[in-house]
C-alpha positions as CSV (number, residue, x, y, z in Angstrom):
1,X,3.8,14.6,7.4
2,X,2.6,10.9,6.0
3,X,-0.4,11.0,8.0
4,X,-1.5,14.8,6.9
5,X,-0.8,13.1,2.8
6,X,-2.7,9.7,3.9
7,X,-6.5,11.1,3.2
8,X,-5.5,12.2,-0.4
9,X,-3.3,9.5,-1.3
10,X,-6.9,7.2,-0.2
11,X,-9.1,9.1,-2.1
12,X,-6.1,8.9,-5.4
13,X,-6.4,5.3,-5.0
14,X,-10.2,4.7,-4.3
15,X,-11.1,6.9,-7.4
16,X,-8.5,4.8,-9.7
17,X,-10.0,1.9,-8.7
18,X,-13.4,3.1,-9.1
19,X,-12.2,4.1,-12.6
20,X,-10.3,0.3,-12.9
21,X,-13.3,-1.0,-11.9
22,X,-15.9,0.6,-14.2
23,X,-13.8,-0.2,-16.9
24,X,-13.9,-4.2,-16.1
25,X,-17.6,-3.8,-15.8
26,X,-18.3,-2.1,-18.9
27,X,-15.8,-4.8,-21.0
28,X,-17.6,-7.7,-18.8
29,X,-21.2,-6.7,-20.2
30,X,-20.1,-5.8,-23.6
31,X,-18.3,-9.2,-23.4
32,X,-21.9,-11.1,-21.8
33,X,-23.5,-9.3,-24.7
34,X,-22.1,-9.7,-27.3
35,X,-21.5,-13.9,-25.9
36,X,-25.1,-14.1,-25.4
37,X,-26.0,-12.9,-28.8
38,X,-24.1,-14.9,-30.2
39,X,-25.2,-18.3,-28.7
40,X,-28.8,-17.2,-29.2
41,X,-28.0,-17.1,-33.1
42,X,-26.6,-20.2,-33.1
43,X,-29.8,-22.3,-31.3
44,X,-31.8,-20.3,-33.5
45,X,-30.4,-21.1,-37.0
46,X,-29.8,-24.3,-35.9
47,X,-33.2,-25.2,-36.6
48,X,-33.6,-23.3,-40.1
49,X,-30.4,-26.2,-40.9
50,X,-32.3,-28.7,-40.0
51,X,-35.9,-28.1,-42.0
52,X,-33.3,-27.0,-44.8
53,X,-32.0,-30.6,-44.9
54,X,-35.5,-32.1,-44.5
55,X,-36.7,-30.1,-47.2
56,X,-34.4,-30.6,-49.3
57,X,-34.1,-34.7,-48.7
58,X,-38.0,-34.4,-49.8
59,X,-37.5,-32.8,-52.7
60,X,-34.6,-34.8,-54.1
61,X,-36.6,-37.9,-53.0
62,X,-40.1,-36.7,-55.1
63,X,-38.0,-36.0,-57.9
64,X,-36.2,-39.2,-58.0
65,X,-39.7,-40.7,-57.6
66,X,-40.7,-39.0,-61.2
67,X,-40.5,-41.1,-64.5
68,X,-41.4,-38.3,-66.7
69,X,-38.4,-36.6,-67.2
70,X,-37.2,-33.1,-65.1
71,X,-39.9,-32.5,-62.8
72,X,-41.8,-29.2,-62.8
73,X,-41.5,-26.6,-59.6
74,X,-45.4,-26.8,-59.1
75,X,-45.0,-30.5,-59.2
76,X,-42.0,-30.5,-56.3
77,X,-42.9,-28.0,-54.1
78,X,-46.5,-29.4,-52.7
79,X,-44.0,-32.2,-51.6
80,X,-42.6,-29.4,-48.6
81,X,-46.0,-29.1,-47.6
82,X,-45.4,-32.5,-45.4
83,X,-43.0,-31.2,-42.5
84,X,-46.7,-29.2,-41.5
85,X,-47.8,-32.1,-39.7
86,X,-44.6,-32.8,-37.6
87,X,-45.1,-31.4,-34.0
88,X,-45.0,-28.0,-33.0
89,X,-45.1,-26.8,-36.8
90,X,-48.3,-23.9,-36.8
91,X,-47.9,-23.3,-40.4
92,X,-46.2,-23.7,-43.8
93,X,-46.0,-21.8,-46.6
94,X,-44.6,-22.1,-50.1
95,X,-43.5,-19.6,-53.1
96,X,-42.1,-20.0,-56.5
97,X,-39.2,-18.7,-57.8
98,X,-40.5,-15.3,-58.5
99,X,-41.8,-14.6,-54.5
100,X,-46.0,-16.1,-55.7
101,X,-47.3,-17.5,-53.1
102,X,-48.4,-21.6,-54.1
103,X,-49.7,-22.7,-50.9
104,X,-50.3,-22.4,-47.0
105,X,-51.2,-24.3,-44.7
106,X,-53.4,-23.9,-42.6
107,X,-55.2,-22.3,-44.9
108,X,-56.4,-19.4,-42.2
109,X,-53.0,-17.7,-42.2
110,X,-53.1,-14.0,-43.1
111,X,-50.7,-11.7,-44.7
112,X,-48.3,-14.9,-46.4
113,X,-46.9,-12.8,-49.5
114,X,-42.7,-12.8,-49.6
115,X,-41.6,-9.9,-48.2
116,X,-39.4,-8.2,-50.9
117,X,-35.9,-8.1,-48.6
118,X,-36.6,-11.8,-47.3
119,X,-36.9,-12.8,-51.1
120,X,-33.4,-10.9,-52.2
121,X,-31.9,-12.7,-49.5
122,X,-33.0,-16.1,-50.1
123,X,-31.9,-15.9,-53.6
124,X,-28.4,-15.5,-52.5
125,X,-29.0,-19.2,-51.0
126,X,-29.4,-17.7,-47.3
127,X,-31.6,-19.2,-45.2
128,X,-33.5,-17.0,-42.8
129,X,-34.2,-17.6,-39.1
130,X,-36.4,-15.0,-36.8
131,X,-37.0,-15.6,-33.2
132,X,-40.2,-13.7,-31.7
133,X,-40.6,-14.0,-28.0
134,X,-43.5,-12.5,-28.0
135,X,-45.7,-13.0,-31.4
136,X,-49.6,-11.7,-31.1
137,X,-51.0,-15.1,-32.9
138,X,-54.6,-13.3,-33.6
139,X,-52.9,-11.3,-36.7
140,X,-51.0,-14.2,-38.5
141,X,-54.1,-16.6,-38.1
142,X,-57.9,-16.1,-38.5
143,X,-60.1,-17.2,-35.9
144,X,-57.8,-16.4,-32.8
145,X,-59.0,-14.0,-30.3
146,X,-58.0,-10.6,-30.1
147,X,-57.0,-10.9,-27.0
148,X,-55.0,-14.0,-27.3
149,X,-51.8,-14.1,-25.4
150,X,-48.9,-14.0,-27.9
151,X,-46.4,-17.2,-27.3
152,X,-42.8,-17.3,-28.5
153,X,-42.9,-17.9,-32.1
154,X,-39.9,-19.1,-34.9
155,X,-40.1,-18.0,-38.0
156,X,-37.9,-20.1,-40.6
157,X,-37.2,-18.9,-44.2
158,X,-35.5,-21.6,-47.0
159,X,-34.4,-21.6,-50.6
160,X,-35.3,-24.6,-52.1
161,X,-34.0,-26.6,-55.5
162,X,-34.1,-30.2,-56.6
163,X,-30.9,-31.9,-57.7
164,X,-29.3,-29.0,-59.3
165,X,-28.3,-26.6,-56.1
166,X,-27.9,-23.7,-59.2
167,X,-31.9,-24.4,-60.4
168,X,-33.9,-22.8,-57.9
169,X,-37.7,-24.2,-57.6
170,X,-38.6,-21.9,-55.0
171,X,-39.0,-21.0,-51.4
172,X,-40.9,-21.9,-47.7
173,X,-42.0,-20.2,-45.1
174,X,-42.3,-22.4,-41.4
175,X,-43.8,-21.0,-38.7
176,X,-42.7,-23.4,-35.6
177,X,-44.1,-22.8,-31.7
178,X,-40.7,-22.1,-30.0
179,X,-42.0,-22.4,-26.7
180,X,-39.4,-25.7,-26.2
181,X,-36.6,-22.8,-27.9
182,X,-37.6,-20.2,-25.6
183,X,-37.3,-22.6,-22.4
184,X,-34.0,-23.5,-23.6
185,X,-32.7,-19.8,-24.6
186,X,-34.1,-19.2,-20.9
187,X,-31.9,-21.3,-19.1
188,X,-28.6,-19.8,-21.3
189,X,-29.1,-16.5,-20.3
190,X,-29.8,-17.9,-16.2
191,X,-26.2,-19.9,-16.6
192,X,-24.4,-16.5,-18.7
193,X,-25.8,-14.4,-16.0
194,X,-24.7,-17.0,-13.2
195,X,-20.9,-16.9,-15.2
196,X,-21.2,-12.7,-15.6
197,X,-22.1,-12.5,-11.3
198,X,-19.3,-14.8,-10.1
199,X,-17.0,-12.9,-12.5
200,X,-18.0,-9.6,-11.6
201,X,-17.9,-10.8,-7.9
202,X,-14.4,-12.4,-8.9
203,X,-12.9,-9.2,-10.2
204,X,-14.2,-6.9,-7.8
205,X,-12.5,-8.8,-5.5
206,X,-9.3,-9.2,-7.2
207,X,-9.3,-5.7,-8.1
208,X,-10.0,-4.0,-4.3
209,X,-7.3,-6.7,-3.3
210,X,-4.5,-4.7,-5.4
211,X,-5.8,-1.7,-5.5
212,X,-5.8,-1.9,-1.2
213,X,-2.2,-3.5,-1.6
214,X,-1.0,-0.4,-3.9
215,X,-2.3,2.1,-1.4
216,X,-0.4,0.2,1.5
217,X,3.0,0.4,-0.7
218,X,2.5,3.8,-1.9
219,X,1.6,5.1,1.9
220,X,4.8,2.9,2.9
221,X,6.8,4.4,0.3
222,X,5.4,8.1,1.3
223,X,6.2,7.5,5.1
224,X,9.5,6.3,4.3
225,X,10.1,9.0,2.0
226,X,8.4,11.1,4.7
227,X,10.9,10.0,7.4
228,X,13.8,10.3,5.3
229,X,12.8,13.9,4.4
230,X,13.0,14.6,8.6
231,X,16.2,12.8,9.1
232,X,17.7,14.7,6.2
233,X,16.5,17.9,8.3
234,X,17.8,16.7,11.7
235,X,21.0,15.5,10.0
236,X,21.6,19.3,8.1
237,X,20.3,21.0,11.4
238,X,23.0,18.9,13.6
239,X,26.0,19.8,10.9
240,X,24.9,23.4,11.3
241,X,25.0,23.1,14.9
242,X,27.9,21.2,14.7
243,X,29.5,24.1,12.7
244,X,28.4,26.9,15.3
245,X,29.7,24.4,18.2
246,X,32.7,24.5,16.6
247,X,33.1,28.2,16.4
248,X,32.1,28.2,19.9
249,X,34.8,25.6,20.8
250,X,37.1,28.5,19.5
251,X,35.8,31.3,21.6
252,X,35.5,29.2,24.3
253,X,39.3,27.7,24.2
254,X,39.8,31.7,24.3
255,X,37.6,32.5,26.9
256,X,39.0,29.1,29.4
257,X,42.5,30.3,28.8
258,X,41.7,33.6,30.2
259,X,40.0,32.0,33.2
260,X,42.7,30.2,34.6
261,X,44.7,33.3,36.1
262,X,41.4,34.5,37.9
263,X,40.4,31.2,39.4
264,X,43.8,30.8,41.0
265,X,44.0,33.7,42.4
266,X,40.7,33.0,43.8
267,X,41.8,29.9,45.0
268,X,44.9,31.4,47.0
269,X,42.8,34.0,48.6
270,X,40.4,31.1,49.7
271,X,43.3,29.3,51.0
272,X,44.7,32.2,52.6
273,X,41.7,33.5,55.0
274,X,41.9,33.7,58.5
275,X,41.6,30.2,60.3
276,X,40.0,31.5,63.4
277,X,36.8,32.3,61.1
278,X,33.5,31.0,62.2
279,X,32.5,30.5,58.6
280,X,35.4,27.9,57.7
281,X,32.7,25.1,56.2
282,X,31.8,27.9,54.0
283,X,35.5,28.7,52.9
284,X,36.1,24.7,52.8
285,X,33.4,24.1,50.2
286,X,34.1,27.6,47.6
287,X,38.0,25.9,48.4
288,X,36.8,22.6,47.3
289,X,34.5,24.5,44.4
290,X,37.5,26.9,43.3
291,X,40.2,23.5,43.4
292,X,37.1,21.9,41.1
293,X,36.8,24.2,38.9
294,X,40.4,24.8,38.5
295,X,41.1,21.4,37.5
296,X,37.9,21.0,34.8
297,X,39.8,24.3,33.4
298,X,42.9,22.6,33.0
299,X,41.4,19.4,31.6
300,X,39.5,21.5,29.3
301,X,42.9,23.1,28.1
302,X,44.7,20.1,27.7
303,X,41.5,18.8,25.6
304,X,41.2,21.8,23.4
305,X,45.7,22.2,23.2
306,X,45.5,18.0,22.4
307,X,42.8,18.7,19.4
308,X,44.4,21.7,18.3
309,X,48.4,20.4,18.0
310,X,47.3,16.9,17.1
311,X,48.7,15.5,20.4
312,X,48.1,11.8,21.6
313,X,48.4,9.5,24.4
314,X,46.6,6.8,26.1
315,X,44.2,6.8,28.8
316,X,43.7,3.8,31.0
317,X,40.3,2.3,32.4
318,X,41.8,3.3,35.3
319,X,42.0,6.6,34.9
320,X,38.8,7.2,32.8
321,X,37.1,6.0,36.0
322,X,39.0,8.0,38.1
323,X,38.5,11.4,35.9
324,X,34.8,10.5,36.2
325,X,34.5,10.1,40.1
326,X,36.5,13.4,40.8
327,X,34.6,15.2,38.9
328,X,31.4,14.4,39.9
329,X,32.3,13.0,43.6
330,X,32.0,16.5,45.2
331,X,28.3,17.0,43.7
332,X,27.4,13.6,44.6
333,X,28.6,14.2,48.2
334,X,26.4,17.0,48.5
335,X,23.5,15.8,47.4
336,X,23.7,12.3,49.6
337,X,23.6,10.4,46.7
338,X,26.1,7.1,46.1
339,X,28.1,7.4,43.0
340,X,29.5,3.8,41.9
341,X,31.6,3.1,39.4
342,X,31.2,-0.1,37.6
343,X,35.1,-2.3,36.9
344,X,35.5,-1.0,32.9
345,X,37.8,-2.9,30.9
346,X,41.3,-3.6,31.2
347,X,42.2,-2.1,27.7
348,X,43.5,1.8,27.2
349,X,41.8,4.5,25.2
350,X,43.1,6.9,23.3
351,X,43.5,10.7,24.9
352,X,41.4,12.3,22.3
353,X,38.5,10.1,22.6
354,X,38.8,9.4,26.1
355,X,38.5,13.0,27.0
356,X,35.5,13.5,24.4
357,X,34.5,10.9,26.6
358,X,34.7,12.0,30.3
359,X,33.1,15.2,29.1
360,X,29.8,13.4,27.7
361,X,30.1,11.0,31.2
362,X,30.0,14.0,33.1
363,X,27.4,15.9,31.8
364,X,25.1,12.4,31.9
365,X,26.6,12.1,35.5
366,X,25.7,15.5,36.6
367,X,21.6,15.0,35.0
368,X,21.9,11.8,36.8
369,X,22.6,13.2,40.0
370,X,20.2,16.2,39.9
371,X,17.3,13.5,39.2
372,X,18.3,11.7,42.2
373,X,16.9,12.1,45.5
374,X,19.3,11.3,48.9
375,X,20.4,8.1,49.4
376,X,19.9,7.2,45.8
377,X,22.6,5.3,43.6
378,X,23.9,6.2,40.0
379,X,26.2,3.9,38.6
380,X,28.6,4.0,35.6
381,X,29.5,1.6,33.7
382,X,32.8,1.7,30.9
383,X,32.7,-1.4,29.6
384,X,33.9,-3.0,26.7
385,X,32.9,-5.8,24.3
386,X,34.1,-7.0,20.9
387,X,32.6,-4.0,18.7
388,X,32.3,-1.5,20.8
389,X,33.3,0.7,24.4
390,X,30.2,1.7,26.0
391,X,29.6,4.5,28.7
392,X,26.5,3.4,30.6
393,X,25.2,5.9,33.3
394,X,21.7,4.6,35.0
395,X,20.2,6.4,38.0
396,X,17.3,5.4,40.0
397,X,15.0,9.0,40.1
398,X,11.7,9.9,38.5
399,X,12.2,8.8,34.8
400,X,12.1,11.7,31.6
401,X,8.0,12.5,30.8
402,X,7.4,12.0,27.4
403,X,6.8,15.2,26.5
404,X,10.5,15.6,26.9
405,X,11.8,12.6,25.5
406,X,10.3,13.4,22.1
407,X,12.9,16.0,21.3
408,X,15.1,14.5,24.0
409,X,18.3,15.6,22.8
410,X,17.4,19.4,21.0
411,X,18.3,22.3,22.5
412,X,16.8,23.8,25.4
413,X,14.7,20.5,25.7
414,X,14.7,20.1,29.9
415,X,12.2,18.5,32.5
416,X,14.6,19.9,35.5
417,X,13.7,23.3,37.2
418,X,16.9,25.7,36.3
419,X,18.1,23.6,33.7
420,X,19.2,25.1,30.2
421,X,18.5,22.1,28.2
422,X,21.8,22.4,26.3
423,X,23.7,19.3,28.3
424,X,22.5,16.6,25.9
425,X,22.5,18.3,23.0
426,X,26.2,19.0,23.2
427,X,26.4,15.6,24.2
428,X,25.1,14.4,21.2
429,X,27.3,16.4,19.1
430,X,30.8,15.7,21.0
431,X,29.9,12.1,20.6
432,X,29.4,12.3,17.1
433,X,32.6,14.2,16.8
434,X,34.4,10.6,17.7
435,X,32.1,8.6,16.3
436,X,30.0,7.3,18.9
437,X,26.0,7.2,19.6
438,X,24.6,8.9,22.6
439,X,20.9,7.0,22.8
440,X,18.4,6.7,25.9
441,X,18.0,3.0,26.4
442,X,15.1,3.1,28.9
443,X,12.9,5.7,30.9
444,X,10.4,5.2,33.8
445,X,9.6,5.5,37.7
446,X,12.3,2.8,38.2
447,X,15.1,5.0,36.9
448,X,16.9,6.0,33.9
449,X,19.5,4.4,31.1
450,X,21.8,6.6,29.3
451,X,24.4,5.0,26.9
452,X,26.9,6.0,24.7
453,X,28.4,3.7,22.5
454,X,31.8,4.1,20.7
455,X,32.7,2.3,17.8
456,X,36.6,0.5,18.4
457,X,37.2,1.2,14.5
C-alpha cells in the first residue's frame, strides 16, 4: 500500500518544491535588482556632490574676491566655467536663473538649452545626475563623425548660488567621459552577480535538502501509517476468527462428548478379535490408533470441562513432557523418526495453560514430524527463563518456501501434500487465548525453529 502512494507522494513534493523554489528565485532577483539599482544611484550621484561642492567653493571664493559690493550673476557664473579643463570633463555649460543659456564650452556643443523638467527640478535645489552607457557623441558635438562609436557618458545638473543658499544665480550643465564610472559600475554588477549565483546555488541546495528530507518523513509516516492500517486488519480478522473458534470450541466440546461412547466400543471390539488372525499387526496398530485417539478425547474433555467450570491444577514439567511424547510417540515411531525431549524446567504450570499448551506442542510436533524424513530428529524444548516459558520444537527436514512463510500462519496456508493449512492458524489463536506468541524463529535446508513463548505474568 506505501509503495503504490510513493509515486504521488514524489511528484506532491517535487512540484512544492518547484513552487518553493520559484518563489526564492523570483524574491532573489527582485532582491539583486532592486540592490543593484540602488548602488548604481549612489556611484552616480556621488559625483554630481562632488562638482556641487567644487562649484560652489568657486563661487563663494569669486565673490569674496569682489570689492564692489554684491556681485552680479553674470559676473559669478563665468567663474564655473573652470572645472572644464579638469580631466575627463567634455563640456560645460551654464544658465541663469531663468533657464538662458550664458555660456558653453566647447563652444561646438549642440542642442544646450535647459530642458523645461530639468529646470523645475533644479529650482527645488536638486541636483541632477544621468548615466548614459551608450551616448552617440556626433549629436551633442559638432565635428564628430557620424559614425562615431558612442562612449559611456555622465551627464551632471547643479543649482548654483553665492553666499545666500536662498539667492539663486543660476545653473550648470557638466558633461563628464564616464568610461572610469562605467569600468567601475562593471565590476559591481560581476561581484552582485557572483553574490546572486552562490546564493541561488546556496538555496537550491538548502531547499532540495528539506524538501528531500520532508518526502523521506512523509513516506515514513505513510508506511507506518500504512503498516498500522494492515495490523489493524490482521488484528480485527484474528478477533473474528477468534470469535468463530470459539463457537466452534462449543460445537466441538458437543461433538467430542458424543465421540467417546463410539471410540470405546471400537476399541473393545479391537481388543476382542480373534488371536489366531493372520492380520494381528493390523489389529495392533488400529488398537494402538483407537487407545490414541481415545485418550486425546479425554484430554480434550477435561480441557474444554476445566475451561468451562473454572477448574485448576498444576501440571509438572514432568508431565508436560510426558503429555507431549505420548501423544506424538506413536506417529514418530511410524515414521522412523527420533522424537527427543529436551529437560524443561523444574517449576509447575498451571492446568489451563499447560493444556493450551500441549495442544499447540502437538500440532507443531505433528508438522514437525511430517517434514521429516527417516532417521531424522525433532526435539522439544520447555524451557524456562526469568520472563518467560518457551515451547521450542526444531526439526531437521526441508525448511517452509517463502511463498508460504508470507502468510505462514493464515488459514489454509500449507506446503505439505494433504495438509489443510488450519494447524498453525489455530495455533496462533489458542496461544493468544493464554497470552503467549507463536513466531517462526528460522527456516531453511538445515531445518526448522518453531517457538512459542508464554509470558509468566
Amino acid at each position: 500500500m506505501a509503495q503504490s502512494h510513493f509515486p504521488r507522494l514524489a511528484l506532491v513534493t517535487t512540484l512544492a518544491g518547484v513552487a518553493l523554489l520559484a518563489i526564492f528565485i523570483s524574491l532573489l532577483l527582485r532582491f539583486r535588482v532592486e540592490l543593484r539599482t540602488e548602488i548604481r544611484q549612489k556611484i552616480i550621484e556621488r559625483d554630481a556632490a562632488v562638482l556641487h561642492s567644487v562649484a560652489l567653493q568657486q563661487l563663494a571664493e569669486r565673490e569674496s574676491g569682489l570689492r564692489d559690493g554684491p556681485a552680479r550673476p553674470a559676473t559669478l557664473l563665468p567663474t564655473v566655467l573652470r572645472t572644464a579643463q579638469q580631466r575627463g570633463m567634455l563640456a560645460v555649460a551654464i544658465f541663469d536663473a531663468d533657464g538662458n543659456t550664458v555660456e558653453a564650452v566647447p563652444a561646438g556643443q549642440l542642442f544646450v538649452e535647459l530642458p523645461a523638467d530639468d529646470y523645475v527640478q533644479l529650482l527645488e535645489g536638486q541636483p541632477i545626475s544621468r548615466y548614459y552607457p551608450n551616448f552617440a557623441l556626433d549629436r551633442a558635438f559638432a565635428g564628430i563623425a557620424a559614425n562615431a562609436k558612442a562612449a559611456p557618458v555622465l551627464e551632471v545638473l547643479l543649482p548654483l548660488h553665492g553666499r545666500d543658499p536662498a539667492r539663486s544665480i543660476g545653473f550648470a550643465r557638466y558633461t563628464i567621459d564616464a568610461r572610469p564610472l562605467a569600468q567601475e559600475l562593471a565590476v559591481i554588477d560581476t561581484r552582485i552577480n557572483r553574490q546572486t549565483t552562490t546564493t541561488l546555488a546556496l538555496g537550491m541546495l538548502l531547499i532540495a535538502g528539506v524538501m528531500i528530507g520532508a518526502g523521506l518523513a512523509l513516506h515514513h509516516a505513510q508506511r507506518t501509517i500504512a503498516e498500522r492500517n494492515e495490523r489493524l486488519a490482521r488484528t480485527h480478522f484474528e478477533l473474528t476468527l477468534a470469535a468463530k473458534a470459539s463457537a466452534l470450541g462449543q460445537i466441538a466440546s458437543h461433538l467430542i462428548h458424543g465421540l467417546q461412547g463410539p471410540v470405546a466400543g471400537l476399541r473393545a471390539v479391537v481388543a476382542n478379535h480373534d488371536a489366531a488372525d493372520t492380520t494381528a499387526g493390523d489389529w495392533q496398530s488400529a488398537s494402538d490408533y483407537a487407545e490414541r485417539l481415545q485418550v486425546l478425547i479425554a484430554e480434550t474433555v477435561g480441557l474444554l470441562g476445566d475451561a468451562g467450570t473454572g477448574t485448576a491444577y498444576e501440571l509438572t514439567r514432568g508431565g508436560l513432557l510426558a503429555i507431549i511424547g505420548q501423544r506424538n510417540a506413536a506417529t514418530a515411531r511410524d515414521r522412523g523418526v527420533r522424537l527427543q525431549l529436551g529437560p524443561g524446567f523444574t517449576e509447575p504450570l498451571d492446568s489451563h495453560r499447560g493444556g493450551v499448551l500441549c495442544l499447540i506442542a502437538a500440532n507443531l510436533v505433528q508438522n514437525a514430524l511430517a517434514a521429516s524424513a527417516p532417521d531424522d530428529v525433532v526435539t522439544v524444548d520447555l524451557a524456562r527463563n526469568a520472563e518467560a516459558i518457551v515451547l521450542t520444537v526444531t526439526d531437521t527436514g526441508a525448511g517452509i518456501t517463502p511463498a508460504v512463510q508470507t502468510r505462514l500462519f493464515e488459514p489454509g496456508q500449507t506446503g505439505r501434500p494433504g495438509g489443510t493449512g488450519l494447524g498453525l492458524a489455530i495455533s496462533r489463536l489458542l496461544a493468544r487465548q493464554i497470552g503467549a506468541d507463536l513466531t517462526l524463529v528460522r527456516t531453511g535446508a538445515e531445518g526448522t525453529v518453531f517457538q512459542a513463548t508464554l509470558p509468566l505474568a
